[in-house]
N, C-alpha and C positions, 0 to 999 in steps of 0.2 A: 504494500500500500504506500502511493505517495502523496506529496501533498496535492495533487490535482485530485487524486482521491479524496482526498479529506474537504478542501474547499468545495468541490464539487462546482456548479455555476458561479459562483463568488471569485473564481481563479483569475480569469481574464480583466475581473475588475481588482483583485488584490495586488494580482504581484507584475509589479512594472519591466523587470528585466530578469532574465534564467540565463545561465552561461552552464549548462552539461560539462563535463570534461570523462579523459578516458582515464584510468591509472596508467595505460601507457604514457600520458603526457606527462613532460619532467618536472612541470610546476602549475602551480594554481595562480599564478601572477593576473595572464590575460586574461582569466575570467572574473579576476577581481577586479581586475580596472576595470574591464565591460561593464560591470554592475557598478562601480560608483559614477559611470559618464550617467549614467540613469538617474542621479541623484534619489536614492530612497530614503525612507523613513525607519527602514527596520532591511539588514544585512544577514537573511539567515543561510546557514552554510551549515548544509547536509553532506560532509563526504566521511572519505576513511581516517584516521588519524594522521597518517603523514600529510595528506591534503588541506585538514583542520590546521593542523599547525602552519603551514605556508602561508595559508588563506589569512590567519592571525596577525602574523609574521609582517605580509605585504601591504595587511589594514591598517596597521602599526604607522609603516613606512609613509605611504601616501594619503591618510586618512587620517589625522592628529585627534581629533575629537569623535571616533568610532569608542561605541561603549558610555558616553558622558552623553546622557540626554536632557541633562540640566542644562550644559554648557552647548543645546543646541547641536548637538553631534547626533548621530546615529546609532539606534540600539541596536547592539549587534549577539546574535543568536546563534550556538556552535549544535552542532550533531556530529560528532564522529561514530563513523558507525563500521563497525570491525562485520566482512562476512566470512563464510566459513561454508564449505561448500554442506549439502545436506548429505546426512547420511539415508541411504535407502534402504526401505524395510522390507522384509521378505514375507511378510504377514498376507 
C-alpha cells in the first residue's frame, strides 16, 4: 500500500511534486532538488535507509530551515523502510 492508496482522490490535490528513484541510483540529490523547485509545505520521504539518510543529508545542505516550521521552513517527514524479500509458504 502507498500513499496514493491511502489519499485515494485527495492525491492529485495533496501532493504537489513525487520524484521515484531506483536503489540502483547512487544518490537521492536530484530528486530532492526536484521537490524543493516545487516549493512544498510538508517534505515527506518514503525510501530505504541509505536513501533516508542522503535525502537528510542534501535537505540539510540546500534547504536551511527544512524541519523548523516556526521559522517558516518546511516540515519535513522520514520513512525508511528496510525490504526483505518474502519468504514463500508451502501451505
Amino acid at each position: 500500500m502507498g500513499l496514493k492508496d491511502v489519499l485515494r482522490d485527495r492525491y492529485d490535490k495533496m501532493v504537489i511534486a513525487g520524484a521515484p528513484s531506483e536503489t540502483s541510483t547512487p544518490t537521492a540529490d536530484s530528486q530532492v532538488i526536484a521537490i524543493k523547485t516545487a516549493n512544498p509545505d510538508i517534505f515527506l520521504d518514503i525510501a530505504t535507509p541509505k536513501f533516508a539518510a542522503q535525502a537528510i543529508k542534501k535537505l540539510g545542505a540546500i534547504w536551511p530551515t527544512v524541519g523548523r516550521p516556526f521559522d517558516h521552513g518546511v516540515e519535513y517527514c522520514c520513512s525508511a523502510v528496510s525490504c526483505k524479500k518474502a519468504a514463500h509458504s508451502t501451505m
